[in-house]
C-alpha positions as CSV (number, residue, x, y, z in Angstrom):
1,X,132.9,27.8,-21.1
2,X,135.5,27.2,-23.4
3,X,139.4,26.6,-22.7
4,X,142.2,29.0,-24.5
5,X,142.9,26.3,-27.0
6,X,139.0,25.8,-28.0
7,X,139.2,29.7,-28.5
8,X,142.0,29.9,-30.6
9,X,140.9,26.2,-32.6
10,X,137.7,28.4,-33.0
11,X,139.4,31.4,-34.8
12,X,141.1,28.6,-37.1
13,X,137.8,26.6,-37.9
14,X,135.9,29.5,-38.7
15,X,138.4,31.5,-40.7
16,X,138.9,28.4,-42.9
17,X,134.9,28.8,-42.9
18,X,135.1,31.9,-44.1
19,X,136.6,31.3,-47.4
20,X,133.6,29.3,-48.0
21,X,130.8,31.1,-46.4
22,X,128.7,31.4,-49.1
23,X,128.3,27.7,-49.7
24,X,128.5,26.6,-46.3
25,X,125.9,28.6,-44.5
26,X,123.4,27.9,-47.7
27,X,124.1,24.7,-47.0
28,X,123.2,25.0,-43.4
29,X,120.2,26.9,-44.2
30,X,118.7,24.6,-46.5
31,X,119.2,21.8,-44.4
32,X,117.0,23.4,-41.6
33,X,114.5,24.0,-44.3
34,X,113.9,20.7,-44.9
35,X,114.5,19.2,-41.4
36,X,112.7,21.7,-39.6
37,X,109.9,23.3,-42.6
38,X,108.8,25.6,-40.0
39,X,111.7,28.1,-40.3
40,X,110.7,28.8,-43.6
41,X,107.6,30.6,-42.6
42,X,110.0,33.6,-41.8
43,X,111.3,33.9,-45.3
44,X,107.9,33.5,-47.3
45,X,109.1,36.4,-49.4
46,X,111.8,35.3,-50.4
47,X,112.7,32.6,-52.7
48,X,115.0,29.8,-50.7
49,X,115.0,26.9,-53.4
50,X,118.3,24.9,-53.9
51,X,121.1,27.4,-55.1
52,X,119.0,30.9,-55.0
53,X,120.5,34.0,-54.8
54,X,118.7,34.5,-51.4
55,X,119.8,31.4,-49.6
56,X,123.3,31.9,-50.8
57,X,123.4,35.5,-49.5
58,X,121.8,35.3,-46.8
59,X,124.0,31.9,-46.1
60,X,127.4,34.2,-46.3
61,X,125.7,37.0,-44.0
62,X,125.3,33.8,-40.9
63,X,128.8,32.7,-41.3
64,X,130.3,35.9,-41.2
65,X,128.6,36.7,-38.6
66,X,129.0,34.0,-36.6
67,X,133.1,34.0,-38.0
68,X,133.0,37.7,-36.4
69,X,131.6,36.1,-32.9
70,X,134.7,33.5,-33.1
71,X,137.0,36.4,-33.3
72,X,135.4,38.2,-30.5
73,X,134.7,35.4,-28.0
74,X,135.4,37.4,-25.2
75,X,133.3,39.9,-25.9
76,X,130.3,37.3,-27.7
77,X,127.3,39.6,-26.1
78,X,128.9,42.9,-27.3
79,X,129.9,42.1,-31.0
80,X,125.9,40.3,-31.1
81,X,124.0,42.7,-29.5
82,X,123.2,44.4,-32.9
83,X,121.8,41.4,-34.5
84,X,120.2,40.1,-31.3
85,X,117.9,43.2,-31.2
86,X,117.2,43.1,-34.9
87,X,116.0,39.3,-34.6
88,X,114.3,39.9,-31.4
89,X,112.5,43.0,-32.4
90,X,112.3,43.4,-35.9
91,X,112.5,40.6,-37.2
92,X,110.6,38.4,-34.4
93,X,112.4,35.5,-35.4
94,X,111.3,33.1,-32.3
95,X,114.8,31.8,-30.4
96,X,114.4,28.4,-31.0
97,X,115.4,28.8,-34.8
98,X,118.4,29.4,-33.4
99,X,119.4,26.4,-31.5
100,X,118.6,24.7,-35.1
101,X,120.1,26.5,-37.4
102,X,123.3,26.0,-34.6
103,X,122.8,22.4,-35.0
104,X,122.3,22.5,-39.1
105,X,125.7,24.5,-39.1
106,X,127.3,21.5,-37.5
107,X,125.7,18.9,-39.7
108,X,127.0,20.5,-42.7
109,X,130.8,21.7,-40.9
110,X,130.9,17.5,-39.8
111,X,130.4,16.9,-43.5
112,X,132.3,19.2,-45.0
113,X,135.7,19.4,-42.7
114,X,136.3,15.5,-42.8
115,X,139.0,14.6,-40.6
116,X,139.4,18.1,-39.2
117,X,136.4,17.6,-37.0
118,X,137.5,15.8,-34.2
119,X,135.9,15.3,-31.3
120,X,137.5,18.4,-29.4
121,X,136.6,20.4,-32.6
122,X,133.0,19.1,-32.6
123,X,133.0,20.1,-29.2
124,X,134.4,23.6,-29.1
125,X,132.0,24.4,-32.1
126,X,129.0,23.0,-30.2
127,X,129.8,24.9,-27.2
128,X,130.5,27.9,-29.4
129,X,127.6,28.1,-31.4
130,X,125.6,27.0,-28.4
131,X,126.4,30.0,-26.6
132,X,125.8,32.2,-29.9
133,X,122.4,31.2,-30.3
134,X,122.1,31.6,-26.5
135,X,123.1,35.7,-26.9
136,X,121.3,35.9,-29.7
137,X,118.4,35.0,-27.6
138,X,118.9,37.4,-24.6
139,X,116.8,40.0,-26.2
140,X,113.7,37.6,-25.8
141,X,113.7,37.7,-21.8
């Protein structure tokens, strides 16, 4: 799926990410809000407005997570597994919330990363986080 130099561009992209975690993935978050409104049906109790403590937290928790797949690439379906059965199970979050919350994410990293996103960056992330929402969605079959 992805060549050794996509894996190791990946470790650099998202530990840069990292730093900013927080902002980014509330960013990314948001911006499925309010292309998609749908997702927010699964966080009707929480408050998700511009800025909240919520999106902001819950923003850093999805970057992290996904910064922790980067590192683990090899291993993707192992490191996961934990919170594929949480959103599979528990929370019932359906799978295709995934596949737009992986496209938000690169929406806002194409924004934010300016000439760092390069068409074999874009790539390698939209492979990667292709293939994240993918394992996260295993639990579903």
């Amino acid at each position: 799926m992805l060549s050794k130099y996509e894996k190791e561009l990946l470790v650099i992209i998202w530990e840069k990410v990292s730093v900013h975690a927080e902002d980014i993935g509330a960013e990314s978050l948001l911006r499925m809000f309010t292309c998609f409104p749908k997702t927010k049906t699964y966080f009707a109790h929480l408050n998700i407005g511009p800025g909240s403590a919520h999106l902001r937290s819950h923003g850093k928790k999805i970057i992290l997570a996904i910064t922790e797949g980067a590192k683990n690439i090899s291993s993707l379906t192992t490191t996961l597994a934990p919170l594929s059965t949480l959103h599979a199970y528990q929370l019932r979050i359906h799978p295709t919330n995934f596949k737009l919350l992986s496209h938000c994410i690169l929406v806002t990293l194409g924004n934010r990363m300016a000439d760092e996103f390069t068409p074999v960056a874009h790539a390698a992330l939209d492979k990667f986080l292709s293939a994240f929402s993918a394992v996260l969605a295993e639990k579903y079959r």
